[in-house]
C-alpha positions as CSV (number, residue, x, y, z in Angstrom):
1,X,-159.6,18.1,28.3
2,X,-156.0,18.4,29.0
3,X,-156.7,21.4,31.4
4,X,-159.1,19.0,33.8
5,X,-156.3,16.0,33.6
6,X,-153.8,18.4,35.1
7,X,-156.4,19.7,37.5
8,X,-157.2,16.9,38.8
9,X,-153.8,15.5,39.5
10,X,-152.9,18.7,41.4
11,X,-156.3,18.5,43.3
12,X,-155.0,14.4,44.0
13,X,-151.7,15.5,45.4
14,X,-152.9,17.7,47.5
15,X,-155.1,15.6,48.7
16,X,-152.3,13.3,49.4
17,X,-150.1,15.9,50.7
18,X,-153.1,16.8,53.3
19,X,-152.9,12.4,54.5
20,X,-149.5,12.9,54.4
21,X,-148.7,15.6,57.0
22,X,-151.3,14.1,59.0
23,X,-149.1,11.0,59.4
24,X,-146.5,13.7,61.0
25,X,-144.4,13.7,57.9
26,X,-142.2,17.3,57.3
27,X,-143.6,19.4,54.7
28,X,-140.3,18.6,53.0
29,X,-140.5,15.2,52.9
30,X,-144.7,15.6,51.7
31,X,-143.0,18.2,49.2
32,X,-140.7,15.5,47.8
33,X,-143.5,12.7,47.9
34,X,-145.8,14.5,45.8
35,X,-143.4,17.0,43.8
36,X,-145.8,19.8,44.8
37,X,-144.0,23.1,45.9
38,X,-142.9,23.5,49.6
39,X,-144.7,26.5,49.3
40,X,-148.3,24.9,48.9
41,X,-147.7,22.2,51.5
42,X,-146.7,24.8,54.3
43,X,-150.0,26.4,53.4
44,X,-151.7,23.1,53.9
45,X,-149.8,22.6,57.1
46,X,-150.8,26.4,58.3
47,X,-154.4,26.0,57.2
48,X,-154.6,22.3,59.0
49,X,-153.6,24.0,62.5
50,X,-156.0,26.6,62.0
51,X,-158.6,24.1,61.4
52,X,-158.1,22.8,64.8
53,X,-157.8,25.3,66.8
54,X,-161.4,26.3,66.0
């Protein structure tokens, strides 16, 4: 049960994380705001501009 709390909170963040940058915020600040690693939100941010490129 534990397992699926922690899951989901990650899944949350980066949910947020995702509104976040699309405000224009810097992955730093988006890493601070939702204490997920700068490395997950530059994949976010890299995986956003592919997105729209398409």
């Amino acid at each position: 049960m534990e397992e699926g709390r922690v899951e989901g909170k990650h899944e949350a963040n980066t949910e947020t994380a995702q509104r976040l940058l699309a405000m224009g915020l810097s992955a730093e600040q988006v890493a601070k705001a939702t204490q997920l690693p700068l490395e997950i939100i530059k994949n976010l941010s890299n995986s956003k501009k592919l997105k729209f490129r398409m």
